[in-house]
Steps between C-alpha positions, in 0.01 A plus 500: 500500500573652158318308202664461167403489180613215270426336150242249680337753730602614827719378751468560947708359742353474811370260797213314477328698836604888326310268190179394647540818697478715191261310319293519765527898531449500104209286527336747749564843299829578573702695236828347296570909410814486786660220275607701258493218265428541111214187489322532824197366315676128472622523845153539583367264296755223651433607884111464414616153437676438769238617702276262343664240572571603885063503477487163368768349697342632838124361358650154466658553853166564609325238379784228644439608831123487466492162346794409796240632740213336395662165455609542872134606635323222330828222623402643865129445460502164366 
């Protein structure tokens, strides 16, 4: 993965796993230093994102299949 540096920002081409992969490395402390890229702060900045998003999207996950498993208790004890 080599970022590079355009008018807009940055620009990485990767997969989505090496992307919620990296976020989630970033998220927990690791280091953007072996980059070698010029704005390592906005890559940062988007992965936090992304990361944030992964959260949220899990939380709503989470509460589906609690309100899934509650509907189903209660239809079995009726």
């Amino acid at each position: 993965m080599r970022p590079r540096k355009t008018r807009d920002g940055i620009e990485v081409q990767m997969t989505a796993d090496k992307l919620l992969s990296l976020a989630i490395n970033v998220a927990n402390g690791w280091s953007l230093e072996d980059l070698s890229i010029d704005d390592s702060a906005a890559l940062r900045k988007m992965l936090a994102e992304v990361y944030e998003q992964l959260l949220d999207t899990h939380r709503k996950a989470v509460e589906r299949t609690k309100r899934s498993a509650c509907g189903s208790i209660a239809g079995h004890l009726s």
